[in-house]
C-alpha positions as CSV (number, residue, x, y, z in Angstrom):
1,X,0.2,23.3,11.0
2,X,-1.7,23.5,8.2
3,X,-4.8,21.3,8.6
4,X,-4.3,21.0,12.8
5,X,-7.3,22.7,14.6
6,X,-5.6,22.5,17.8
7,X,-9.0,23.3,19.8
8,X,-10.2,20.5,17.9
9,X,-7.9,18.1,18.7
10,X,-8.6,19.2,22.2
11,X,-12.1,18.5,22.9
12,X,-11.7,14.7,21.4
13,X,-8.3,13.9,23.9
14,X,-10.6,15.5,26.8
15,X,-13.5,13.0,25.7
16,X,-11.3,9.8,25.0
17,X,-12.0,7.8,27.6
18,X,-15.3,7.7,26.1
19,X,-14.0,6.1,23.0
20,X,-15.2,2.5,23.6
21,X,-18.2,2.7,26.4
22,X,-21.4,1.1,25.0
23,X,-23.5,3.9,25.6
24,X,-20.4,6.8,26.5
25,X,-20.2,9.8,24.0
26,X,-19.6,8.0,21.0
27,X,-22.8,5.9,21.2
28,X,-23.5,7.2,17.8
29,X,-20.7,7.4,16.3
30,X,-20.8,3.0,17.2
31,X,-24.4,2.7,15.8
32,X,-23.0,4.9,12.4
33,X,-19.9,2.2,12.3
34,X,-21.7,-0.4,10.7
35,X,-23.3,1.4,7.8
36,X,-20.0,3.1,7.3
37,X,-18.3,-0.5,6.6
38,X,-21.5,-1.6,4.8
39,X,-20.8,0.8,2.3
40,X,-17.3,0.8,2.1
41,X,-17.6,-2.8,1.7
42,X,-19.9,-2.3,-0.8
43,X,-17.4,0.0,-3.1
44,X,-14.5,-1.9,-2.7
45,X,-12.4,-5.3,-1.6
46,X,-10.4,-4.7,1.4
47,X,-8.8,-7.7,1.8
48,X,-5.0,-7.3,1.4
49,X,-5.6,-3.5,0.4
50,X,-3.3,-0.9,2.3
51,X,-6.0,1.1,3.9
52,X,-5.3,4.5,5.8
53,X,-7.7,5.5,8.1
54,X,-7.3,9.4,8.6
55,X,-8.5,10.9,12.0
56,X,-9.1,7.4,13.6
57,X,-9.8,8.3,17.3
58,X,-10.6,5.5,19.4
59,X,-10.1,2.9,16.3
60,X,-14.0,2.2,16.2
61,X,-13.4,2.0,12.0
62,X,-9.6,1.2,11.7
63,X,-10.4,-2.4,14.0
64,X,-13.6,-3.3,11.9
65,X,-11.2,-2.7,8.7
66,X,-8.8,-5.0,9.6
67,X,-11.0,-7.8,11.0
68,X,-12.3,-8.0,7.5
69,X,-8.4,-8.4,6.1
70,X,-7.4,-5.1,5.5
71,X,-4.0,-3.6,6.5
72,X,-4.6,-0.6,8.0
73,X,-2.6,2.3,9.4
74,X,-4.7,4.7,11.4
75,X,-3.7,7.8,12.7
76,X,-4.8,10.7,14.9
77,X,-3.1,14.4,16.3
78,X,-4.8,13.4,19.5
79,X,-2.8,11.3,22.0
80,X,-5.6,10.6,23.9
81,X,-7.8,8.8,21.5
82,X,-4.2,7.0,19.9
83,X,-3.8,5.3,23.7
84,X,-7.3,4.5,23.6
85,X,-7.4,2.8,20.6
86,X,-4.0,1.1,21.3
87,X,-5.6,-0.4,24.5
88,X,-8.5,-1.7,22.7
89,X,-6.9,-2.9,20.0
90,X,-6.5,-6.2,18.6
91,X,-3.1,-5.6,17.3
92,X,-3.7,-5.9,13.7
93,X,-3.5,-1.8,12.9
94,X,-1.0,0.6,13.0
95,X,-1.5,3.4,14.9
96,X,0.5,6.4,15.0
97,X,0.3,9.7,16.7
98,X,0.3,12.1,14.3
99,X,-1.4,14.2,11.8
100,X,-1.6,14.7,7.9
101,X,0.6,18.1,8.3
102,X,3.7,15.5,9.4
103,X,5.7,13.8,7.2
104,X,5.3,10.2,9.3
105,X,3.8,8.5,6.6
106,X,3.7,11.2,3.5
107,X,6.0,8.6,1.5
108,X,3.2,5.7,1.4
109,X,0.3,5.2,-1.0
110,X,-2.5,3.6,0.2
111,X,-5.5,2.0,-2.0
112,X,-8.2,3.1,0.7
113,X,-7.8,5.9,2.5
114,X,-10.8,7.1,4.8
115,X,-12.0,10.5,6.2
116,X,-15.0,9.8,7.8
117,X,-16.2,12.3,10.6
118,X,-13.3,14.4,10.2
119,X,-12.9,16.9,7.6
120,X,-15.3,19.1,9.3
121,X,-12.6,19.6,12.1
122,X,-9.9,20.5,10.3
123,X,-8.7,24.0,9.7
124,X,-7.4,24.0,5.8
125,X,-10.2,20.9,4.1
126,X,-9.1,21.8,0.4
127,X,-5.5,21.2,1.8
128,X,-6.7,18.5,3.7
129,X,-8.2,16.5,0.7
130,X,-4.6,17.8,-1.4
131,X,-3.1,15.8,1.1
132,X,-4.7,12.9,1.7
133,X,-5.3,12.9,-2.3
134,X,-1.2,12.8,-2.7
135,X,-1.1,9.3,-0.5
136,X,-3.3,7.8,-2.9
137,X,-2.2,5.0,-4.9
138,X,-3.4,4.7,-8.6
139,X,-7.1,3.4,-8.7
140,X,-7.2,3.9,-5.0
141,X,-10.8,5.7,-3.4
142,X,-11.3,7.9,-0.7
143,X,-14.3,7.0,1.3
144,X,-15.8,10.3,3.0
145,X,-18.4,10.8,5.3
146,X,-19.6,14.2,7.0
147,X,-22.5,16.9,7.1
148,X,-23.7,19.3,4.8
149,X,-24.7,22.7,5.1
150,X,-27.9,23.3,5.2
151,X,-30.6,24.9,8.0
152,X,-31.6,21.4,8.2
153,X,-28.1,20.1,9.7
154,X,-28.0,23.0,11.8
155,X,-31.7,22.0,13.3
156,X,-30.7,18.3,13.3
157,X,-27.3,17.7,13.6
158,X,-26.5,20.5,16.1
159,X,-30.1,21.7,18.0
160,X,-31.6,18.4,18.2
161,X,-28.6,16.1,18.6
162,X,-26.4,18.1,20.7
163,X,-28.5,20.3,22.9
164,X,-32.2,18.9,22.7
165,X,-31.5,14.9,22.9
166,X,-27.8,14.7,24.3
167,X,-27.3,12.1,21.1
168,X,-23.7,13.7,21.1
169,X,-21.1,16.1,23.3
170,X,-22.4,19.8,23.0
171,X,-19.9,21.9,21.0
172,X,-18.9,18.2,19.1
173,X,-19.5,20.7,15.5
174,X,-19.2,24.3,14.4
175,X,-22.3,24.7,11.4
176,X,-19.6,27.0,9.5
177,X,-17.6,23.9,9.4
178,X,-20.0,21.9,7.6
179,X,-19.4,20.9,3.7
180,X,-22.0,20.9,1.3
181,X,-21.2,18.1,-1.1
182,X,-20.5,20.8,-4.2
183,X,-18.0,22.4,-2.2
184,X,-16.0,19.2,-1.3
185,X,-16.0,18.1,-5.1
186,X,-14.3,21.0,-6.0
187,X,-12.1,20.4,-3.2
188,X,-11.5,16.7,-4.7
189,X,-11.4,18.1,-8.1
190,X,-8.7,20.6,-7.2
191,X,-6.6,17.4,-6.4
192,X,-7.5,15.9,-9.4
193,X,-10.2,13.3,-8.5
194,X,-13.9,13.1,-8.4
195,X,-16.7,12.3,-6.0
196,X,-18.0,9.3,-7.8
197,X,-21.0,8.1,-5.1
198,X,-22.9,10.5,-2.2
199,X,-25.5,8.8,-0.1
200,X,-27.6,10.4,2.7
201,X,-27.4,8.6,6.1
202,X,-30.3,8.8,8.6
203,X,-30.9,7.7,11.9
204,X,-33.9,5.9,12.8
205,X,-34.8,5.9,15.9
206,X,-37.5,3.6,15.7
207,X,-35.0,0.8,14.7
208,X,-32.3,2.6,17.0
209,X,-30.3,2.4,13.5
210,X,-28.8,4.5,11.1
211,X,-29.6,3.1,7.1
212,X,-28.3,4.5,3.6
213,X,-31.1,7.3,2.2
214,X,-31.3,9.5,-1.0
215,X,-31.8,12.5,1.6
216,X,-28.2,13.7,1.8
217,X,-29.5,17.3,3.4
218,X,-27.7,16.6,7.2
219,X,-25.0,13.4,7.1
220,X,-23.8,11.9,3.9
221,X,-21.1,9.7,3.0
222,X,-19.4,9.1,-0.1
223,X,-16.1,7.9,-2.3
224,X,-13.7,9.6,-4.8
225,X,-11.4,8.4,-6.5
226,X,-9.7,9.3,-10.3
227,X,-11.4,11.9,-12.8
């Protein structure tokens, strides 16, 4: 497989039963899910838009998408996190077992098609984007959200928030997996689109909340779509 990290997909089916306790291993990733919709919502319609969700897990985005009238197909190489979401779902999205390397859905375009959390656990991300890219339908975006490289992500989003305040699963990231935002607009340019909007995302933990920043030195998030 191509884009399959296999150790990857590993770690997340050990953790799935986590997917949807309140305050399990994904307690962030929760918190994170309503900025991420805030700012999809704010870059697009989603009603009645085929929507692909890409690296779903426990369906924590895919659900929220399709509440809001979008028809979403999510799907994930973990088995694990596909029965979890399945068993929490609400019956509106279609979830399917799989990753980008299989043909299951490689004939479909989709207007949306999100990454979020993901790209920095594949193996191939240039032939990642190429893929997801190819699935696009004309005017479509790709909404995009990881963490860039820097000795600040390493000190934040790895130190601190793995080993120092147990905010996430130790050995959730690898720091050589991390994107800085130049590299993954070549990788969208290479597949003929553009990052058109990067925001930083920061957690407060004042407000226990994450909010939109200009700071895009650890998380950011992001859209591309057509040069």
């Amino acid at each position: 497989m191509v884009t399959e990290n296999k150790e990857e997909i590993k770690k997340f089916s050990v953790l799935a039963s986590e997917w949807h306790k309140p305050h399990g291993s994904f307690e962030m990733l929760h918190k994170m899910n309503k900025l991420r919709i805030q700012y999809i919502l704010s870059n697009s319609d989603v009603v009645g838009k085929a929507i692909l969700d890409v690296g779903c897990g426990g369906g924590i985005l895919s659900e929220e998408l399709s509440s809001l009238g979008g028809i979403v197909t999510a799907i994930d190489p973990s088995e694990e996190s596909v029965k979890a979401a399945m068993e929490n779902s609400k019956g509106n999205v279609t979830y399917i077992n799989a990753s980008l390397d299989e043909a299951v859905i490689r004939d479909k375009q989709f207007d949306i098609i999100c990454i979020m959390e993901v790209i920095e656990h594949v193996n191939d991300p240039m032939e990642f984007v190429k893929l997801c890219s190819g699935m696009l339908a004309p005017g479509g975006k790709i909404f995009f959200s990881t963490l860039n490289k820097t000795i600040k992500s390493f000190l934040f989003g790895i130190v601190a928030a793995e080993y120092l305040l147990d905010l996430l699963p130790r050995k959730t990231h690898s720091w050589q997996a991390f994107l800085k935002p130049s590299t993954l607009n070549k990788f969208f340019l290479n597949a003929g689109l553009e990052i058109k909007d990067i925001r930083g995302l920061k957690y407060n933990f004042i407000s226990d909340s994450w909010k939109l920043d200009k700071d895009i030195s650890v998380n950011y998030i992001g859209f591309a779509s057509l040069e």
